[in-house]
Structures are given as structure tokens and as C-alpha cells.
N, C-alpha and C positions, 0 to 999 in steps of 0.2 A: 558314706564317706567318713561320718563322725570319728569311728574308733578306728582305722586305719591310717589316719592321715599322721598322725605322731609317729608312729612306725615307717610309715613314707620316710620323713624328714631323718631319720634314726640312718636309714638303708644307704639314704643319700649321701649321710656325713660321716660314715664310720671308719672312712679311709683317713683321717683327720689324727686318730689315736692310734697307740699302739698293737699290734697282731695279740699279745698275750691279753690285752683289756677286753677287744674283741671276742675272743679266746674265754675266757671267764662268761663272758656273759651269754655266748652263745649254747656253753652248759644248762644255760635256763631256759629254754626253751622246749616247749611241748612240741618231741615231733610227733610227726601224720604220714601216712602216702597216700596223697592225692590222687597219684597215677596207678594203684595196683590194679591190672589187669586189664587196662585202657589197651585199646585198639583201636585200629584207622584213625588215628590221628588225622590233623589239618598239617600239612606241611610246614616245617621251621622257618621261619624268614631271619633278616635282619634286624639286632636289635634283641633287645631282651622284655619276655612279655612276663605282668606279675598281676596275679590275681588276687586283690585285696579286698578283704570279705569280713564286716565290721558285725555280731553279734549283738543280741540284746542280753548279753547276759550282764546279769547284777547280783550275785550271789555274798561280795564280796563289799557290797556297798552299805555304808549302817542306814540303820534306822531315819535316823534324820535325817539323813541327806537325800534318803528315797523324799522323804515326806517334801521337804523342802522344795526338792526339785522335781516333783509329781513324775518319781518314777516307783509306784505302785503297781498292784495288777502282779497279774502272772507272766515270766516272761514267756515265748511262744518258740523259743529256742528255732527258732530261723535266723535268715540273713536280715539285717536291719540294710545294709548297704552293701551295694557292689559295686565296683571299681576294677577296671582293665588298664593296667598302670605301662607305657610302654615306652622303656627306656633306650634312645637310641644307639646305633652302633657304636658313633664315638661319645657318646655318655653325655652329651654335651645338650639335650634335650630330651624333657620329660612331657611325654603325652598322656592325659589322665582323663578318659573316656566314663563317666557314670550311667551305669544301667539300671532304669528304672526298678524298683520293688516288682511293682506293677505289671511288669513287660509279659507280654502273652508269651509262654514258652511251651514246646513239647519237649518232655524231657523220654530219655530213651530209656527203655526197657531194662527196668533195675528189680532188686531186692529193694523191699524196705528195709530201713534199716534197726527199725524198732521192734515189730513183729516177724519179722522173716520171709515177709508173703512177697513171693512174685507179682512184680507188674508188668504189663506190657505198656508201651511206650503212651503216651494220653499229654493234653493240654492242663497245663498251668501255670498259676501267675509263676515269675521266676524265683521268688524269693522261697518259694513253697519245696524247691527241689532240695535244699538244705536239710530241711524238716524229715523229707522223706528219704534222701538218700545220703543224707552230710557232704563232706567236700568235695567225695569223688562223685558223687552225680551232678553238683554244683559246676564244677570243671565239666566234667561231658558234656552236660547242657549249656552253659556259654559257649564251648569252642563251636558245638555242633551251630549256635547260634549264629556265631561270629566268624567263624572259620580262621580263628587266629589260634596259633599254639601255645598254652599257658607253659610256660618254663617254669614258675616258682606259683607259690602259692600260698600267702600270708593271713592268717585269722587274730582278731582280736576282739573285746567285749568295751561294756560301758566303763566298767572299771580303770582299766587302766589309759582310755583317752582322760580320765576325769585327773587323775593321778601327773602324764604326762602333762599336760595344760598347767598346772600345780607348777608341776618341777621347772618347768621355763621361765615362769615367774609369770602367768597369765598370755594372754594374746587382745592385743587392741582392735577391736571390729569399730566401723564407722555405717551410718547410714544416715540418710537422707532424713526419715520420713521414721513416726512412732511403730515399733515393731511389738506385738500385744499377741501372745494366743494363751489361752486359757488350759491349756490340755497341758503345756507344757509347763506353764507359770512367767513365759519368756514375756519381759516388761521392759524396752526399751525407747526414750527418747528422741529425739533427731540430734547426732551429735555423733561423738567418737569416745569410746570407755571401752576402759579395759575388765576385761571377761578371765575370772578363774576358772578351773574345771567344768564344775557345775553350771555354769550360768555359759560356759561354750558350749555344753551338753543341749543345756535347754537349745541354744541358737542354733543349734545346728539338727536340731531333731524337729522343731516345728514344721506343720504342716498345714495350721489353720490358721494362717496371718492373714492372708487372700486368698481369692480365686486359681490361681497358679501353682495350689497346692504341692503335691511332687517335683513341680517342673522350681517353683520358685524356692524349694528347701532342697533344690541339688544345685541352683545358683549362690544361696546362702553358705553352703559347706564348700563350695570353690572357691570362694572370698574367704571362707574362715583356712584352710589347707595354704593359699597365698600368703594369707597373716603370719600361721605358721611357721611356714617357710622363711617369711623376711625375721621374724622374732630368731629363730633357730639360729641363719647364717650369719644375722647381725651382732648376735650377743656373745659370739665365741664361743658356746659349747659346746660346737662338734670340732673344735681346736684343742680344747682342754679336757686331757685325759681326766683328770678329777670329775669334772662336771660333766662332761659324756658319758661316764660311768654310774655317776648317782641318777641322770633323765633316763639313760638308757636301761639298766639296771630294774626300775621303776616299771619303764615299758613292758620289757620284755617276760617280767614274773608272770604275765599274764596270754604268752604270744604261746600259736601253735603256728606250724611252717611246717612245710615238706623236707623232708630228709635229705634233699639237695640243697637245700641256702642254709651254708654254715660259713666260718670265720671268713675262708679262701674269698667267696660269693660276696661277702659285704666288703670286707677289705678290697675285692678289685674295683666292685662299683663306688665307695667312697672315694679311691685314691684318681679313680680318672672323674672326680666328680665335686673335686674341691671348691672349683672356682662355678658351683650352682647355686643360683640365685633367684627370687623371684620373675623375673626374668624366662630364665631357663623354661617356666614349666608354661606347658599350654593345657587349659580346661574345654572341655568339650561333655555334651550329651547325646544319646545317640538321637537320632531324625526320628521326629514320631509320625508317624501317618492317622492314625486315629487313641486319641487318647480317653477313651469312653467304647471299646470293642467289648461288646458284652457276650460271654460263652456261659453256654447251662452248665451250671453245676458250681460256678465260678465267682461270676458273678461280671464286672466290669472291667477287665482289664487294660493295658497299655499297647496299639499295635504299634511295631515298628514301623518307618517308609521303606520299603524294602530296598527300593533305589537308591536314597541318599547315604542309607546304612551301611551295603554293599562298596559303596565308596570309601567310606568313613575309615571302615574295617579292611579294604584295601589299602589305604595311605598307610594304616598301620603294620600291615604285612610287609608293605615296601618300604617300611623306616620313611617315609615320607612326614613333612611339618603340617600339623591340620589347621594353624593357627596361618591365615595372612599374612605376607611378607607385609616388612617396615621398615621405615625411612632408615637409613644405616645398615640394613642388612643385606650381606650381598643378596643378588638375585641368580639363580641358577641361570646358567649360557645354556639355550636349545639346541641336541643337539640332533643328529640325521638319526642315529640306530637307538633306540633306545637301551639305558645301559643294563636293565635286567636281561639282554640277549646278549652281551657281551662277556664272555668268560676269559678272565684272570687269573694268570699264576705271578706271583709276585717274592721277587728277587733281592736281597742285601746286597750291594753292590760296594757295602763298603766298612771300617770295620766296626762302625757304629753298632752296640747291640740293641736289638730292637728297633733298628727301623723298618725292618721286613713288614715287623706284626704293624706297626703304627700306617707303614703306607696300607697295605690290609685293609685294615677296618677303614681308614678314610675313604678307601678306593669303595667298601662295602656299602660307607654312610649313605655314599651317594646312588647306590643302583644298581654298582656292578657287581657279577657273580664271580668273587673271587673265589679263590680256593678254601681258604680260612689259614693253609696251612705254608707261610712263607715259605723260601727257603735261603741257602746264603749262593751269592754267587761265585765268580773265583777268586783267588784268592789275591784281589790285588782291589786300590780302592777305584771305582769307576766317578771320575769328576761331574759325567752329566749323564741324567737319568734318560733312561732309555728304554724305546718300545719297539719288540722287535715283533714281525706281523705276517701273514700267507698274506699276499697280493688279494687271494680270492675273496679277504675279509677286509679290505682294504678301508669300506667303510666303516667296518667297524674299531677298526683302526683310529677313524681322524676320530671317530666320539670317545674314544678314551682319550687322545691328545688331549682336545679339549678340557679334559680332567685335569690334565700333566703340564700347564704351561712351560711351555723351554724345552721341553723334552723331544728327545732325538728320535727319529722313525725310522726304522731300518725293514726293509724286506726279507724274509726270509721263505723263500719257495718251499713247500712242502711242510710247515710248520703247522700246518692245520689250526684249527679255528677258537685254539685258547691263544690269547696274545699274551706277551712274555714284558714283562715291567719289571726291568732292573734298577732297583732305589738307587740314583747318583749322591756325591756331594753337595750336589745343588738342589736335592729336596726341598721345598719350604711349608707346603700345603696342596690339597685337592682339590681344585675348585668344584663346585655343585654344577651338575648340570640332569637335564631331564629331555627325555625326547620332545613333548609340546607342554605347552602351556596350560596350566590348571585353574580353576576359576574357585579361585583363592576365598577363602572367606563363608564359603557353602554349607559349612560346619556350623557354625555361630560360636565359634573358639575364642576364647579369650588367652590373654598369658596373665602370671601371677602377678607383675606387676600394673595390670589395667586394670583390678579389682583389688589391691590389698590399700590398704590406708596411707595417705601419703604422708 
């Protein structure tokens, strides 16, 4: 998570500045296609999925600060970090899933990508698929993992997390208890200090503080990523074109991205993303079932729990929150059909532009299989929102009501079994609802603000 998470905060905020500053900087980016020649995909869900994939490269780091911050050695040009970043339909929650280095993986039947030699598909740790096949076997291998659809796909190095960190003016980490590992040179006391580049490098890359190795430096880099976040929204720079452009700028000299997230891609997720906050984001790891699974040749790796994982990685297909409901937040209303069996065409009813798309996605946030694609209805303004319905789907009728409070139910025989939602004057919101009840908290999810400094 180390070298992506500045680029996180970057993606988040870039709706905040202008389209031509945007524009500019998105020139400096190294593209890739991650997807050339991908086939059978996992099906698209709700929600936008990004896969952020942090390097050990250092090529660009001097002398000293290698020495300083005990980054010597040869890098191994793999994945240092992975990250399943999943931003929901209405933009308004970040779910940030890390995948162990470790994780047992079969990766499927690639070229290498160094020597040219055919493989047939074989077990390895997951970080090892980078090495052998770069981003696009890296994607095949998570999705085939996870069964979620990577939409984007973001790479970054040591260098420029260490640079970003810099440009913000540091990031304040707090802990309890002295945090000490030798490998890394990470020497802190029980207290709260603020951490430059280098010394967030160090914190977030140790592995030898405790026993909890992997498991306890991917809770480490989820409290540093919350920090991040609160430093970023709090201080104004993804408000202020000047200083969005010097951090970002900074960032990105060093970013590679698929040839699909350009200006349009960051400008839409900033602009419906303004009001994110530590808050906003939930941190999760995936379920381990055995984390000492030993395969010949390999060595020890990380098993996933195949059940809790399957879960996990459903919520995230279904745009669903992995993190516990809380005091103040609504709680979804249970309803009879559940809403992924419910199909939506959704209607402008009025001359408002843009309420079509806006009921849309809320209708989508929550479950339902809209169309994607509104339309306008006739040409007059309609005062109350209305659901027009076949009797024969009658129940699935009253679970989108329940979506629609106020909204007027009309039968229409023969209408067959997409229901018709025509946005009134008296739109206001969609409330959440789900068929049963989830047994919340299964994850061991935190949100940014239960882990950043108070």
C-alpha cells in the first residue's frame, strides 16, 4: 500500500481543480494496457474497481537516502503491494481491500515476460506474477482470484510515495507502544510524530516489529493511507489549483495507468468526491484461512479462507459497505425481493438536467439493476415520482418503493418485468435497502477515521 496510497488521495481529489490542470498533468503519465488480450472476464458490477499496485523501485533515489533509510540491496522488480481499491457507485465510499504479498496464487497460463517462454498455468506466491508476467498477468491473476472486474489499473514506485509524503508537508502517525525494526532502521516511541517521506517509507514497509509480520504492516499502512487522507482533505490542496498541481505533478512523474484513466476519469471521480473524508474510506484485509501454507518449490505461503473471502469479494461486486454500520448512519430497510433481481429503467420526469443519471446511480448504489442508461420523460414537469409496474412483479414493485419514499405506484398490465421510475419534483434521495440482514463486521474493516490520529 506504501507507494499507492498518495496516488489514492490524488484520484480522490482531483475534481477540486481545474479540467486543463488535470489536463497537464495527466500528459505525464506512463501509459500501459493492462487488458491486451484479456478474455472471460468476471462480470462488471457496481461501482468502480482499481487496482493499485505499489513497486520496489528505487532507481531514482540518491545515495543517501538509500543508506539512511536501509533501502539497499537489489530491487526484485515485483509487486511490493496490492491493493483492490473499490469506489462506490455514488462515489461516496471507498472500500480498500489489501492483498497479501504472500497469498498462494495460481496464475494462468502466460508468456514470460522476460525470456519469452511459455508457461502453463502453476502456484505462486501472488506478488511473484508481476515478475513473471508484469501488469497484465498481475490483473488476470487477481480477477481470476477474486472474481471482481479491474476497471483501472494504477502503478507506482518508492520514489515518488517518498516525494508525495514531502509535498504535503509530512503525515502525523501516533502509536501506543515503541515501534523498532532493524531491517528497515523504523525507531519509534510511544507518542504521535510527524513522519517525512522517508521515515513514512520506513513505517510502512516494516515487517519485523512483531510476530504479526504481513498481517501487522498492512494494518500499519491503513492507519498511514487514513493519515494521508485526513492531512490531504484538511490542508486544502486538492482545492488549490497551485498546490494540487505541485503534489500531484510530483506524483505522477513517476505513475504508470492503463490507457483508460485520463483527465474525463479523474475529473468525474474528484468532482462527485469532494466532500471525502477520512470517514468515507473503509480498510479491510482479505480472510486468511492458513497463513504458514507451505507448497514445494515455493516455499510458505498465505492461504486465503475461501468462505469469508468469497463473501468479502462479493460485498464488493454488489457495491455493498464491508465496514459495520454506526451510530448515525442510516441502516438499510429489509426488503421482500432483493434489489439485484430487480430491473430499472429510469426516467427525467422533469426539466431538471441530470436527474435521470443522479436517480440512476443511487437506484444502482443500492442494488438495483438499472439500466445505466436514463432517459427523459415527456415533456412536461412530473410533481411526484413515480413507479409504474406489471401486477405480475408486483413484489418487486413494493422493494423498489421502499427505495422511493412518497412515490406513487401505478399498475401497468403488460409492462413486463423492468419497472419504469419516473424522477418527480419531489425527488430528494434513495434510501438503502437490502433483501436480509448481514452479519456486519465479519471483515474486521475499519474506516479511516478509527485508525487515523485524533
Amino acid at each position: 500500500m506504501r507507494m499507492v496510497t498518495g496516488l489514492s488521495v490524488l484520484v480522490l481529489g482531483a475534481g477540486g481543480v481545474g479540467h486543463a490542470v488535470v489536463t497537464n498533468l495527466e500528459n505525464g503519465i506512463d501509459r500501459i494496457d493492462p487488458f491486451k488480450d484479456m478474455k472471460n472476464r468476471p462480470r462488471g458490477g457496481n461501482g468502480m474497481n482499481l487496482l493499485l499496485v505499489g513497486t520496489d523501485g528505487r532507481d531514482r533515489i540518491s545515495q543517501e537516502e538509500k543508506q539512511e533509510y536501509r533501502l539497499g540491496g537489489t530491487p526484485c522488480h515485483c509487486t511490493d503491494t496490492i491493493m483492490l481499491v473499490h469506489l462506490s457507485a455514488d462515489r461516496k465510499r471507498a472500500s480498500v481491500v489489501s492483498l497479501p504479498r504472500d497469498s498462494y496464487a495460481e496464475i494462468p497460463e502466460h508468456r514470460d515476460r522476460t525470456t519469452g517462454e511459455q508457461h502453463s498455468a502453476h502456484p505462486v506466491k501472488l506478488n511473484a506474477a508481476y515478475a513473471e508476467g508484469g501488469p497484465n498477468l498481475t490483473v488476470r491473476t487477481v480477477e481470476h482470484m477474486t472474481g471482481v472486474k479491474i476497471d483501472h489499473y494504477l502503478e507506482v514506485d518508492f520514489t515518488s510515495f517518498m516525494k508525495t509524503v514531502d509535498s504535503l508537508g509530512g503525515v502525523k502517525i501516533c502509536t501506543t507502544r515503541p515501534l523498532k525494526d532493524s531491517y528497515t532502521g523504523l525507531d519509534l516511541a510511544p507518542g504521535t510524530h510527524e513522519l517525512n517521506g522517508g521515515q513514512a517509507l520506513q513505517y510502512v514497509r516494516s515487517r519485523h516489529i512483531d510476530g504479526a509480520a504481513d498481517l501487522g504492516r498492512m494494518q500499519r499502512q491503513q492507519k498511514f493511507l487514513a493519515s494521508l487522507i485526513e492531512r490531504a482533505t484538511s490542508s486544502g490542496v486538492l482545492l488549490n489549483p497551485v498546490k494540487f498541481r505541485d503534489v500531484a505533478s510530483t506524483m505522477l512523474s513517476s505513475v504508470r495507468a492503463d490507457k483508460g484513466f485520463g483527465t474525463e476519469q479523474m475529473l468525474e471521480l474528484g468532482q462527485a468526491m469532494r466532500g471525502f473524508s477520512p470517514a468515507s474510506s473503509e480498510f479491510a484485509s482479505v480472510p486468511m484461512g492458513n497463513v504458514s501454507y507451505p507448497v514445494n518449490g515455493i516455499g510458505s505461503t498465505v492461504k486465503w479462507d475461501e468462505a469469508k473471502s468469497e463473501k468479502l469479494f462479493r460485498a464488493l461486486r454488489e457495491d455493498r459497505p464491508l465496514a459495520p454500520a454506526r451510530a448515525g448512519r442510516p441502516k438499510a430497510e429489509t426488503v421482500d425481493v432483493d434489489p439485484r433481481q430487480v430491473r430499472v429503467q429510469v426516467y427525467n420526469g422533469t426539466p431538471k438536467t441530470g436527474l435521470g443519471r443522479t436517480v440512476d446511480a443511487a437506484l444502482r448504489a443500492t442494488g438495483f439493476d438499472t439500466t445505466r442508461a436514463p432517459l427523459n420523460g415527456e415533456p412536461r414537469s412530473v410533481e411526484h415520482t413515480l413507479i409504474s409496474y406489471d401486477p405480475r412483479w408486483d413484489r418487486s414493485a413494493k422493494s423498489l418503493a421502499a427505495a422511493l419514499p412518497g412515490a406513487e405506484l401505478r399498475a401497468v398490465p403488460g409492462q413486463g418485468a423492468t419497472m419504469r421510475v419516473t424522477a418527480g419534483a419531489d425527488f430528494e434521495a434513495v434510501r438503502q435497502v437490502r433483501a436480509e440482514e448481514t452479519d456486519d463486521g465479519r471483515f474486521d474493516t475499519v474506516t479511516g477515521d478509527q485508525v487515523a490520529c485524533p
